[in-house]
VEXSEVEX-932992 format. One record per residue: y, x negated, z negated of N, C-alpha, C in turn. Coordinates in steps of 0.001 Angstrom, whole numbers, plus 500000, padded with zeros to 6 digits. Example, Ala and Ser with C-alpha at 12.3 -4.5 7.8 and 13.67 -1.06 7.14 Angstrom:
! residues 2
<atom n_yy="494310" n_xx="486810" n_zz="492200" ca_yy="495500" ca_xx="487700" ca_zz="492200" c_yy="496700" c_xx="486800" c_zz="492200"/>
<atom n_yy="497750" n_xx="487150" n_zz="492920" ca_yy="498940" ca_xx="486330" ca_zz="492860" c_yy="500030" c_xx="487100" c_zz="492130"/>
***
This chain:
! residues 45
<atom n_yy="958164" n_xx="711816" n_zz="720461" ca_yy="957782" ca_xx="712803" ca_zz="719470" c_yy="956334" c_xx="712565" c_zz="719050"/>
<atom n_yy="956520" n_xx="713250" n_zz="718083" ca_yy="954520" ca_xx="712938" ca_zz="717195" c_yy="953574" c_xx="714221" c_zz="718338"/>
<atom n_yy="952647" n_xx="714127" n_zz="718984" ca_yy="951391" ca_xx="714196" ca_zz="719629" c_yy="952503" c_xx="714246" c_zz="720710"/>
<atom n_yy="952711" n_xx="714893" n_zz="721576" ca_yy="953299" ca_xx="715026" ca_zz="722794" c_yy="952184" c_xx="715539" c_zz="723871"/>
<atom n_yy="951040" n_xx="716040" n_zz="723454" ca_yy="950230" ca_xx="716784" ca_zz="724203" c_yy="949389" c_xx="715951" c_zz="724835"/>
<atom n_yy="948242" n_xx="716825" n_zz="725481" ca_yy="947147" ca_xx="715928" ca_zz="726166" c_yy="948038" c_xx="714995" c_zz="727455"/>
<atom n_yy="948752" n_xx="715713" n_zz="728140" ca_yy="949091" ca_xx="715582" ca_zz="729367" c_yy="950358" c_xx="713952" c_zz="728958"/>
<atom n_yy="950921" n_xx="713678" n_zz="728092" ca_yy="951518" ca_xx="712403" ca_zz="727823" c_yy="950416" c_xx="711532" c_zz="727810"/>
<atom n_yy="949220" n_xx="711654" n_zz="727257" ca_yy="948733" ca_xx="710637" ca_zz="726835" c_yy="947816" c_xx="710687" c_zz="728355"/>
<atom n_yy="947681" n_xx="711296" n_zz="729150" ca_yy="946571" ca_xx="710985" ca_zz="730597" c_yy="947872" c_xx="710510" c_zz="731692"/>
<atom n_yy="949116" n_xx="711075" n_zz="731481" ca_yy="950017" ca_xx="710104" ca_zz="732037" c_yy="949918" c_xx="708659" c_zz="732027"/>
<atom n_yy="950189" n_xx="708099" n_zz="730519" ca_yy="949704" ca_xx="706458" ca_zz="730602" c_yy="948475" c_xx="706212" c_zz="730963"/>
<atom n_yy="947126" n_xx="707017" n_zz="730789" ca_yy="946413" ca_xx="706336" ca_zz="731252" c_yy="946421" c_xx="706114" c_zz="732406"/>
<atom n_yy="946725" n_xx="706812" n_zz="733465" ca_yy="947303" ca_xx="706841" ca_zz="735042" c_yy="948478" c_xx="705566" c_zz="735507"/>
<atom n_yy="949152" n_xx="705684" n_zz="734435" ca_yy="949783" ca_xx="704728" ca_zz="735008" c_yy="949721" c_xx="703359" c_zz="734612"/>
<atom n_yy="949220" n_xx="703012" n_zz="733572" ca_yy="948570" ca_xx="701918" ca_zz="732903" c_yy="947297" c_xx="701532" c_zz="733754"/>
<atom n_yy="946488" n_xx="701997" n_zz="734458" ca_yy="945787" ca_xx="702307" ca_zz="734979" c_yy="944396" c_xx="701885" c_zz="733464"/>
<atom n_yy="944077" n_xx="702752" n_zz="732712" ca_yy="943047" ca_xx="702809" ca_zz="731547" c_yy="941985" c_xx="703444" c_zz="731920"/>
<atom n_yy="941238" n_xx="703643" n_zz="731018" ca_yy="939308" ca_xx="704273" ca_zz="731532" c_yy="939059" c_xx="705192" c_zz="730333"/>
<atom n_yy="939816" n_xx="704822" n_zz="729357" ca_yy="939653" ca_xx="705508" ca_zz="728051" c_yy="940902" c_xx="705827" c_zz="727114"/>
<atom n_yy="941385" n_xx="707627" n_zz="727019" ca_yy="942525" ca_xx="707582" ca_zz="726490" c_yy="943063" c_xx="707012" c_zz="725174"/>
<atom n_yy="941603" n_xx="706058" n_zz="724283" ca_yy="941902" ca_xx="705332" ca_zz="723372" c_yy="942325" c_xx="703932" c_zz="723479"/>
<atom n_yy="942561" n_xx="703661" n_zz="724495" ca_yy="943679" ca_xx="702776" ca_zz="725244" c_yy="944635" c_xx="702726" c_zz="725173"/>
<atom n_yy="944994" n_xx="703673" n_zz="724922" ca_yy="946506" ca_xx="704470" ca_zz="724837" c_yy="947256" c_xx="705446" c_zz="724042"/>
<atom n_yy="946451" n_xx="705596" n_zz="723416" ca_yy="946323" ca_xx="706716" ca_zz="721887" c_yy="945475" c_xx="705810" c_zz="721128"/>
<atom n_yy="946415" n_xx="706034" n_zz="719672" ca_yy="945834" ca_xx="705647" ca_zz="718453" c_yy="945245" c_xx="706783" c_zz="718002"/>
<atom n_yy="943616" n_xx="706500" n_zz="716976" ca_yy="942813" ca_xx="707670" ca_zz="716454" c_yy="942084" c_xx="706773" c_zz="715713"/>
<atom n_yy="941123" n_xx="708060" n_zz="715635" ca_yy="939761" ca_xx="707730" ca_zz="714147" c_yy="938851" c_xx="707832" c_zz="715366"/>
<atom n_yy="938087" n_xx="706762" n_zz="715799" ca_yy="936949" ca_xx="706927" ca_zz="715985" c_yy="935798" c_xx="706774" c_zz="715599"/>
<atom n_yy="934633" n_xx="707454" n_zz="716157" ca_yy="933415" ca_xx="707428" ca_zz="715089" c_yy="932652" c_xx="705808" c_zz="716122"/>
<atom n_yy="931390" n_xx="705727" n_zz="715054" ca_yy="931000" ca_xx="704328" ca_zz="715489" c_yy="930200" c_xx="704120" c_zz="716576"/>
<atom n_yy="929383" n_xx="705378" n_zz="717508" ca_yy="929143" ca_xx="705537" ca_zz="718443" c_yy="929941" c_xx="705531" c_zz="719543"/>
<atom n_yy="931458" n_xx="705858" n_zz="719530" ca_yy="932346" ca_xx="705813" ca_zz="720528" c_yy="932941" c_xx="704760" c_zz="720456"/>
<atom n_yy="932934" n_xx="703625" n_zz="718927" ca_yy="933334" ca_xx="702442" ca_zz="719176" c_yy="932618" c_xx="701569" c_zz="720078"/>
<atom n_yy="931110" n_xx="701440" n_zz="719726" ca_yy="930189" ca_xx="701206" ca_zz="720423" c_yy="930001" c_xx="701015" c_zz="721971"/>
<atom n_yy="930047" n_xx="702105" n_zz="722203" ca_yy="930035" ca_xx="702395" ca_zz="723772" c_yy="931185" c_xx="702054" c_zz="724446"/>
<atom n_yy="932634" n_xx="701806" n_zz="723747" ca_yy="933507" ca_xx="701590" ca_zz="724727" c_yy="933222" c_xx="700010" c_zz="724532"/>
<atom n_yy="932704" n_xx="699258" n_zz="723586" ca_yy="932964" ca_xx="697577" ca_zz="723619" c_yy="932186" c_xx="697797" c_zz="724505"/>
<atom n_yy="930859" n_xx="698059" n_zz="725004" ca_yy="930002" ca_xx="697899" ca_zz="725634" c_yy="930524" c_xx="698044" c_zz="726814"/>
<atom n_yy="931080" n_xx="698716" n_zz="727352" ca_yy="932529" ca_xx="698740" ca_zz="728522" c_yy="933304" c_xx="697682" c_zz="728870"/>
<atom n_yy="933922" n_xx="697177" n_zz="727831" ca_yy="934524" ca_xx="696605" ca_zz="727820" c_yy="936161" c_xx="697081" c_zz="727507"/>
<atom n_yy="935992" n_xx="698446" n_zz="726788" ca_yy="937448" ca_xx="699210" ca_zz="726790" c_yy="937473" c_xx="698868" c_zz="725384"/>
<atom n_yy="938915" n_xx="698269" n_zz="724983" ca_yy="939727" ca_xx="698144" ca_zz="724080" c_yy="940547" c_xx="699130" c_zz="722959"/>
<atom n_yy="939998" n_xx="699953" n_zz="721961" ca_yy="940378" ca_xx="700879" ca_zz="721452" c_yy="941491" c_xx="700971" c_zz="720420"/>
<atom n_yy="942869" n_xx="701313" n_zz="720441" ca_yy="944072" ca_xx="701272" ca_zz="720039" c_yy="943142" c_xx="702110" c_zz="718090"/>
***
């Protein structure tokens, strides 16, 4: 289904084992949160 709530999307990150629920959820992010996750090294869907 379309959103399926917070709690679907911290499921995959748990079991995917992710750092950032834009790992795993597609969104709009702004360019400060793009930023900081390359700097991570987290991969943003």
């Amino acid at each position: 289904t379309i959103g399926g709530g917070i709690g679907q999307s911290r499921l995959c990150m748990l079991l995917l084992e992710k750092a950032h629920v834009g790992e795993v959820q597609a969104s709009i992010w702004d360019k400060q949160t793009e930023d900081c996750c390359a700097e991570a090294g987290v991969s943003l869907l």
